[in-house]
C-alpha positions as CSV (number, residue, x, y, z in Angstrom):
1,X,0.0,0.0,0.0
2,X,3.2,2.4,-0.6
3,X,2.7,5.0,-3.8
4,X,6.3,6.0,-4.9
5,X,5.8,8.8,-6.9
6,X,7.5,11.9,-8.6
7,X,6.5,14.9,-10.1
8,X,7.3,17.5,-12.6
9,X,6.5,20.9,-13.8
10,X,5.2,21.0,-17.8
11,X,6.1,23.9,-19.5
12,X,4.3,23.3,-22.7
13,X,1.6,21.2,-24.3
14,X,3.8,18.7,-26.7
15,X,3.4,16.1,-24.4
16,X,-0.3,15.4,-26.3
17,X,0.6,14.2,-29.1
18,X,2.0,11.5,-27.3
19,X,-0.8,10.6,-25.5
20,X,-2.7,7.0,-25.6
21,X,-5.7,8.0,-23.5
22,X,-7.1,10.8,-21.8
23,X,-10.0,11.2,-19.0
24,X,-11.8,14.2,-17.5
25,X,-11.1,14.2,-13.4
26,X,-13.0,16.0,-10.6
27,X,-11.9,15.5,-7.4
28,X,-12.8,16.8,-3.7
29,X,-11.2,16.1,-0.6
30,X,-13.2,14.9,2.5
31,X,-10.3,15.2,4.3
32,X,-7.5,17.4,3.5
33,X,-5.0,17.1,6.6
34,X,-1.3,17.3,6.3
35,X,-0.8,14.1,7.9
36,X,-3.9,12.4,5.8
37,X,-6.2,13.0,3.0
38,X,-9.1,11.1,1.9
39,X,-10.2,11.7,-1.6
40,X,-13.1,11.4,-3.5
41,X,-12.7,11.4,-7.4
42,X,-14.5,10.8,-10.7
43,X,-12.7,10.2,-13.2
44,X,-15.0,9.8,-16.5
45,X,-17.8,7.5,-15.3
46,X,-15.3,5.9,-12.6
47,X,-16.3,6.6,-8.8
48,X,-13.1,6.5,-7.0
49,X,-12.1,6.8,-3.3
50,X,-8.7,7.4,-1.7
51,X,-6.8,7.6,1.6
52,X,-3.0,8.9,1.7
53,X,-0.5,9.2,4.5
54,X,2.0,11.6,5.0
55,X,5.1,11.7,2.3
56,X,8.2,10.6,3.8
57,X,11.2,13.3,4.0
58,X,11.8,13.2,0.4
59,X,7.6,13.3,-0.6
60,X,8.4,10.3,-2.3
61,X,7.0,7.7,-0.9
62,X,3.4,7.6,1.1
63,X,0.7,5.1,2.1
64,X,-2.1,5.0,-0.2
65,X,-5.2,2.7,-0.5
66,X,-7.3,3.2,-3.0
67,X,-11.0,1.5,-4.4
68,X,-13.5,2.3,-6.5
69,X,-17.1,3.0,-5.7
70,X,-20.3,3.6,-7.3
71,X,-20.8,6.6,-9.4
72,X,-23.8,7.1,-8.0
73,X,-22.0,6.9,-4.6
74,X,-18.8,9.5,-5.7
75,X,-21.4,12.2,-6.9
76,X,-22.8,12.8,-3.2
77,X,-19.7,12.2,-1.7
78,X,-18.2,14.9,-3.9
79,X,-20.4,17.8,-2.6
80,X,-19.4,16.8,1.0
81,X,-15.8,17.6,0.2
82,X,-13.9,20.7,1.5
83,X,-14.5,23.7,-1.1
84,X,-12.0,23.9,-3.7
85,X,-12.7,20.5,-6.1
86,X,-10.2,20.1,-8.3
87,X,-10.5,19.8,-12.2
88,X,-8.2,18.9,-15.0
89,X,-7.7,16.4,-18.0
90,X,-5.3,13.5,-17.4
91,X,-3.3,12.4,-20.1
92,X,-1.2,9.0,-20.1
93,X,2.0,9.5,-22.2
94,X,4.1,6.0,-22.4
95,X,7.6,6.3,-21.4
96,X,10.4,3.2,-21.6
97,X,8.3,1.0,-19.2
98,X,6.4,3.8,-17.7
99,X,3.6,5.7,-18.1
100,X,3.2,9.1,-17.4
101,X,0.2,10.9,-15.8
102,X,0.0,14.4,-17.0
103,X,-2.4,16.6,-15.4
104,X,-3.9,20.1,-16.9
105,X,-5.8,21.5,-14.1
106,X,-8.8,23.8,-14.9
107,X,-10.8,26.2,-13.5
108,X,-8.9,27.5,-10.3
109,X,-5.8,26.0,-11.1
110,X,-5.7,27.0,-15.3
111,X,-2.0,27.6,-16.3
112,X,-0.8,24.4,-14.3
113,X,0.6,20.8,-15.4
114,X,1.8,18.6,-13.5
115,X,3.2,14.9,-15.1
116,X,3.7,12.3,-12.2
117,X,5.0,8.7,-12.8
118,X,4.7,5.9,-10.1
119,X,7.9,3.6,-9.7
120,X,8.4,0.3,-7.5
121,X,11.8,2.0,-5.8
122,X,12.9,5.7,-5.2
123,X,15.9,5.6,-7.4
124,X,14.7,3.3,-9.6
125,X,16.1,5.1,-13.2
126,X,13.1,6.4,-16.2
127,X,12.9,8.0,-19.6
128,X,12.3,11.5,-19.4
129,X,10.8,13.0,-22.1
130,X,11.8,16.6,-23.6
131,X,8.8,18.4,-22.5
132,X,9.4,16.9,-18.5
133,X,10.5,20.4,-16.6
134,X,11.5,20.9,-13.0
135,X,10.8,18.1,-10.5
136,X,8.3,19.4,-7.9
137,X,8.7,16.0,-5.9
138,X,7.9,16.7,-2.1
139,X,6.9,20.5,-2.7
140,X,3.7,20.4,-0.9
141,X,2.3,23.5,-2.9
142,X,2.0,20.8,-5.6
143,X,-0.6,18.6,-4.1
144,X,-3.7,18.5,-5.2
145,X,-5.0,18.8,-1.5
146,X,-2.6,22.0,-1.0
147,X,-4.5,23.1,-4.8
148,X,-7.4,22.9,-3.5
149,X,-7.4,25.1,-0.7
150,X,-4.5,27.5,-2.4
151,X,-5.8,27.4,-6.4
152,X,-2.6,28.1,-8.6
153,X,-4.5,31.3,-10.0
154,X,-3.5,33.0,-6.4
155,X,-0.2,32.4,-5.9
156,X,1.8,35.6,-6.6
């Protein structure tokens, strides 16, 4: 139940080219804590639920379960969450032997993407692609629970 994760700035757009699929996403947080979120998310006709633990020092690695629930379930439980739901299109770009998630936010957040990938070991090694920018691993403001309550359009 770990998620080892990083994550990267985008400058640009020529990432969607390259992708095979892409989904809608809307996503609340029931729970926004530092130390624990829980997350509720649909993601195209998906109903999805999600608890995550604090990042270690690096914000690399976390606890994470996640299961999916009835649409008709995750629509409700979305307009419980916190204010501040999250939207943006997901793109999945395929890299070497990973895949990379690439997030453009909408809405509050319009102007940011983000591209994460998921790896079985912190230092395991990964293509990265020419349009991959700064790594934002472990920067907090970079969380989609820190988004929600502080949307991208406000920071100075």
């Amino acid at each position: 139940m770990l998620e080892i994760e990083r994550k990267f700035l985008v400058y640009s757009e020529d990432f969607i080219q390259q992708a095979t699929s892409n989904q809608i996403i809307a996503q609340g947080y029931l729970n926004s804590h530092p130390e624990r979120t829980v997350r509720i998310r649909i993601a195209g006709e998906r109903g999805i639920i999600t608890i995550k633990g604090k990042g270690n020092a690096s914000g690399t690695t976390r606890f994470e379960w996640e299961t999916e629930i009835a649409l008709s379930d995750a629509i409700p439980l979305l307009k419980l969450c916190e204010p501040g739901v999250i939207h943006k299109k997901r793109y999945n770009i395929p890299a070497g032997k990973h895949v990379f998630e690439v997030d453009v936010f909408e809405a509050e957040n319009q102007g940011l993407i983000l591209a994460e990938i998921e790896l079985t070991d912190e230092n395991e090694s990964f293509d990265k692609p020419e349009w991959l920018g700064k790594e934002v691993t472990g920067d907090e403001r970079y969380y989609n629970a820190y988004l929600s309550r502080n949307p991208f359009k406000n920071w100075s």
